[in-house]
C-alpha positions in Angstrom: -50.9 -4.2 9.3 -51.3 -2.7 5.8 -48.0 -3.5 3.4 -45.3 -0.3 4.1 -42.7 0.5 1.2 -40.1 2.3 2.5 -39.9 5.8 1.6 -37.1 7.1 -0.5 -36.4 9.8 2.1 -35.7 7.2 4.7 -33.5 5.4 2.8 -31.6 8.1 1.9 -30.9 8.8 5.6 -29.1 5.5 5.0 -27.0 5.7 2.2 -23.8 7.1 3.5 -23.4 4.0 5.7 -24.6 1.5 3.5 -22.2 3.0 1.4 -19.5 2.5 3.7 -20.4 -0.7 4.2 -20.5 -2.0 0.4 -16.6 -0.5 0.2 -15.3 -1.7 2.9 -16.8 -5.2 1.8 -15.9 -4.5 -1.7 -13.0 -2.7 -2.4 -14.3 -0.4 -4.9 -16.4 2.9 -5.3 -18.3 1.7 -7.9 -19.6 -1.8 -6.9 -20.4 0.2 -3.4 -22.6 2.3 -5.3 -23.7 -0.7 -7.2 -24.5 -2.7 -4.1 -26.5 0.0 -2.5 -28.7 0.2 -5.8 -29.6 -2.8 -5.8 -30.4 -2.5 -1.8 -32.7 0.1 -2.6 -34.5 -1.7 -5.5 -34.7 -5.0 -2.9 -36.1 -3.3 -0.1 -38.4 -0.6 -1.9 -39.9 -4.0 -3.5 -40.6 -5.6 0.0 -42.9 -4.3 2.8 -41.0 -2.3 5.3 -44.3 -2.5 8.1 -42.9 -4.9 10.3 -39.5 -3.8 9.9 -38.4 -2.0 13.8 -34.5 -1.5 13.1 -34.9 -0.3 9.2 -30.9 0.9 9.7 -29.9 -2.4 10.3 -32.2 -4.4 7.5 -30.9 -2.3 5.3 -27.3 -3.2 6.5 -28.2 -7.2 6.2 -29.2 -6.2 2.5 -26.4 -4.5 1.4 -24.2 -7.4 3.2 -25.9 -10.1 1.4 -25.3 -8.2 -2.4 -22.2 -7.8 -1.4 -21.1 -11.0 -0.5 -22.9 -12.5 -3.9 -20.4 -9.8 -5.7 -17.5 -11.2 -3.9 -18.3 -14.8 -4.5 -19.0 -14.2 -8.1 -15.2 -12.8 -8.1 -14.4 -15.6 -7.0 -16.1 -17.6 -9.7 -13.7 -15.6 -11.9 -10.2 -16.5 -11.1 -8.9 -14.8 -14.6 -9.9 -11.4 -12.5 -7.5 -12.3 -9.4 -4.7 -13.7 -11.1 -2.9 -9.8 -11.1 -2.3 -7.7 -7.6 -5.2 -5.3 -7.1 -4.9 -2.3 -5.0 -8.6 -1.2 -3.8 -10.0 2.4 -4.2 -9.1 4.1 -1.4 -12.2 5.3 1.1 -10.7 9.3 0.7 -7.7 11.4 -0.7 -7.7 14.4 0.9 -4.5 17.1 0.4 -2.1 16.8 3.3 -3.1 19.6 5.9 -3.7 20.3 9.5 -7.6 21.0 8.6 -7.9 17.4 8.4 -6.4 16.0 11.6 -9.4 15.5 13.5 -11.4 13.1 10.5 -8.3 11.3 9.9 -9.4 8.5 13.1 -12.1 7.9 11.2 -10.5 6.5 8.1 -9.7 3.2 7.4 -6.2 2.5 6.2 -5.4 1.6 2.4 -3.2 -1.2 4.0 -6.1 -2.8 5.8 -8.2 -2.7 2.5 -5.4 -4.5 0.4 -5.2 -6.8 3.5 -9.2 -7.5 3.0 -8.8 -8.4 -0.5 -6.8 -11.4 0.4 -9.8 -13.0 2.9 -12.4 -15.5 1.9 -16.1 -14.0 1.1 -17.0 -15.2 4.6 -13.9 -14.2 6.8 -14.3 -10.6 4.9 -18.4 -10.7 5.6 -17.9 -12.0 9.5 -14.5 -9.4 9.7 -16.3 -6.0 8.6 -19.6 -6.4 10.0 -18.5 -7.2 13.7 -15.5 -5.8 13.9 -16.4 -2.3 11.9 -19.9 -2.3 12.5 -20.5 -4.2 15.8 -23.1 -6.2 14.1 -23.4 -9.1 16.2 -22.8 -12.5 15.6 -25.8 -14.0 15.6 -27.0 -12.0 12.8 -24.0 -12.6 10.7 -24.7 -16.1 11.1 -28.1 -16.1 9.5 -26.5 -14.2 6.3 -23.7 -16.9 6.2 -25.6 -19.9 6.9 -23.5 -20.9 10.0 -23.7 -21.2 13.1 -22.7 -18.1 15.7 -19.1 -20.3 17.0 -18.1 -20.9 13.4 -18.6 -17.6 12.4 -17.0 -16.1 15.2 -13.9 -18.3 14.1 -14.4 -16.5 10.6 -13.6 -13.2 12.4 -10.8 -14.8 14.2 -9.1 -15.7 11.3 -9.9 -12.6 9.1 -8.5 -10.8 12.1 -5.5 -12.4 12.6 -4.8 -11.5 9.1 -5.1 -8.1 9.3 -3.1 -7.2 12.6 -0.3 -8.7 10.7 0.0 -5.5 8.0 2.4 -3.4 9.5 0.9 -0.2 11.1 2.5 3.1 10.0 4.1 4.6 13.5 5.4 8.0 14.3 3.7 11.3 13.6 2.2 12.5 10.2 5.3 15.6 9.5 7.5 12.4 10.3 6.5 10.0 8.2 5.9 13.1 5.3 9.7 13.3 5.5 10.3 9.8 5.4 8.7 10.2 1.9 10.1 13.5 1.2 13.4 11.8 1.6 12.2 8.4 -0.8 11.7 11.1 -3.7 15.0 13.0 -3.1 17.2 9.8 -3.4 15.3 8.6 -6.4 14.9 11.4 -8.6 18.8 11.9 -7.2 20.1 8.5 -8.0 21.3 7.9 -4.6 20.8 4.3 -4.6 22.2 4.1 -0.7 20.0 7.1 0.5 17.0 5.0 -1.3 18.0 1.7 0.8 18.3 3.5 4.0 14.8 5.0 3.8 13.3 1.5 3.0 12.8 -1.6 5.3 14.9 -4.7 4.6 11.6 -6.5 3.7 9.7 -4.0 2.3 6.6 -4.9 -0.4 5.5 -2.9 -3.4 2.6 -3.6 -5.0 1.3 -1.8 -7.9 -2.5 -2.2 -9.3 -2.6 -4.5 -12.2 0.9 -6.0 -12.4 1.4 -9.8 -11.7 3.0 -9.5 -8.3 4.3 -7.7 -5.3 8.3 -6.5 -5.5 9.9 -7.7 -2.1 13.2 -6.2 -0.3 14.7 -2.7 -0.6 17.6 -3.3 -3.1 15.0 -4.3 -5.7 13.0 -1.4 -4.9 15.5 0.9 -4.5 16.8 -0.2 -8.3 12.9 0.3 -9.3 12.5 3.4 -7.9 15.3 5.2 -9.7 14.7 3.2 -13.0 11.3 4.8 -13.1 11.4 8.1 -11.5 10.2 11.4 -13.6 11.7 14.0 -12.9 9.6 16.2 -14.6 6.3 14.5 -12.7 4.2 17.2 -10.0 4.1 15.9 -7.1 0.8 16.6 -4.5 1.6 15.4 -0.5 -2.2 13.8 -0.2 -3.6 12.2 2.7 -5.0 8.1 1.3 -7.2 7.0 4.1 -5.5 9.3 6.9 -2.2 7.5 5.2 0.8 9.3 3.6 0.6 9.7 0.1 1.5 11.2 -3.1 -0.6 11.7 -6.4 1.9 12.4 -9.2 1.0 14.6 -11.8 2.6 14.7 -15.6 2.1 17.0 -17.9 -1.4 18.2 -16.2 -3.0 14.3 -16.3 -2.9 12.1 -13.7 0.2 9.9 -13.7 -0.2 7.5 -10.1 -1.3 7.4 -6.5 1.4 6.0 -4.3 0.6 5.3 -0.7 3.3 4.9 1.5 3.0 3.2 5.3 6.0 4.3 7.2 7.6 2.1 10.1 9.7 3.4 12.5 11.4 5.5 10.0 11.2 3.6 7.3 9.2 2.6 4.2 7.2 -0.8 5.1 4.9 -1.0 2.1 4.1 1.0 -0.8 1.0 0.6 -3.1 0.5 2.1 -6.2 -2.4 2.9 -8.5 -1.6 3.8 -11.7 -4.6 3.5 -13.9 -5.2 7.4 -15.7 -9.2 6.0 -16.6 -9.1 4.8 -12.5 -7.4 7.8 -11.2 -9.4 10.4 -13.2 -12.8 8.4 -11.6 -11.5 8.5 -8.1 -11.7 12.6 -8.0 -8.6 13.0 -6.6 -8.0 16.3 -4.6 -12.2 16.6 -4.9 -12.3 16.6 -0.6 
């Protein structure tokens, strides 16, 4: 059979997933778009004749990139050392005309959780467990057997069931956050407490840790409210939100998971150059 490259058309066919794919591995829009790049340049370089499932090559390309960007991170502890909050998959505006995608999205809370796995758990945990790519084919990209990869998974797994789900309906936890910006731009340190969980976590992109427990918070929150900020009720990854505004440039993305009534975890990007590159509002 004569050598095949593959056309650009049926790649493109491709890209959204491989896209999805990259970011869910990655953590950020850009190395996605970087990842599936260099997917195309590796497979329109090889010969795609003997290639039956080109979807799924394509996938084992774009897995492979991405775990070399993700070890290299690794390789570069000076770039972990702060909390980093990854780019959220969507921010839509908060609306009814988005209820049916929002089962599709993949929570902000399960992307910060990603960030903390090993290159491996992350590969073996997004590829079978979002993708349904088996095991046996994870194995070859990992070098392991299918058992220990399958206890990659496990482990990776394990992990992320234990980030607290937001419960409740979306008006409910919208007032739960309604109610977190009343008592802060009001000073009502109580009100603030009571709408936060005993162990909540903040984390905010770039700083050297998370904030734990809703006293500290609470004293955060009114320390560094603006009252003279816009506030947009947004949709992050089908997960409440708020993109603050000040004085018509972008100000922060807070993303708030609600839990039975209360504030579990709020993560914050804050970053103009980062926020101005995520399009915010664009869908």
């Amino acid at each position: 059979m004569a050598p095949r490259a593959l056309p650009v058309a049926e790649f493109e066919l491709h890209r959204a997933h491989l896209l999805r794919v990259a970011h869910r591995m990655l953590g950020s829009r850009t190395d996605a778009q970087d990842a599936v790049q260099e997917t195309w340049l590796r497979a329109r370089g090889a010969d795609a004749s003997t290639v039956d499932n080109v979807g799924g090559w394509l996938t084992t390309i774009t897995a492979r990139v991405s775990l070399n960007v993700l070890r290299g991170r690794r390789r570069r502890p000076e770039e972990v050392l702060d909390v980093h909050i990854p780019d959220p998959v969507s921010v839509r505006a908060d609306g009814p005309e988005h209820e049916a995608e929002l089962a599709d999205d993949v929570g902000l809370a399960m992307l910060v959780v990603l960030e903390t796995l090993s290159p491996p758990e992350r590969l073996a945990f997004v590829l079978h467990d979002m993708f349904a790519v088996p095991f046996d084919e994870i194995a070859v990209m990992l070098e392991r057997s299918p058992d220990a990869t399958r206890q990659l998974a496990s482990r990776a797994r394990r992990r992320v069931q234990d980030a607290p789900t937001p419960t409740g309906d979306r008006a409910g936890r919208r007032r739960v956050v309604d109610a977190f910006y009343a008592a802060a731009r009001g000073g009502d340190f109580d009100a603030l407490v009571a709408v936060l969980d005993p162990e909540i976590v903040l984390r905010a992109d770039g700083e050297p840790g998370a904030l734990h427990g809703a006293e500290t918070i609470a004293s955060q929150a009114i320390r560094f409210s603006v009252p003279d900020a816009t506030m947009h009720p947004v949709l992050v990854d089908g997960t409440t939100g708020v993109f603050i505004e000040l004085a018509g440039g972008p100000l922060a993305l807070m993303v708030f998971t609600v839990v039975d009534d209360r504030v579990a975890e709020i993560d914050i990007i804050n970053d103009p150059d980062r926020l101005t590159r995520l399009g915010l509002l664009d869908g």
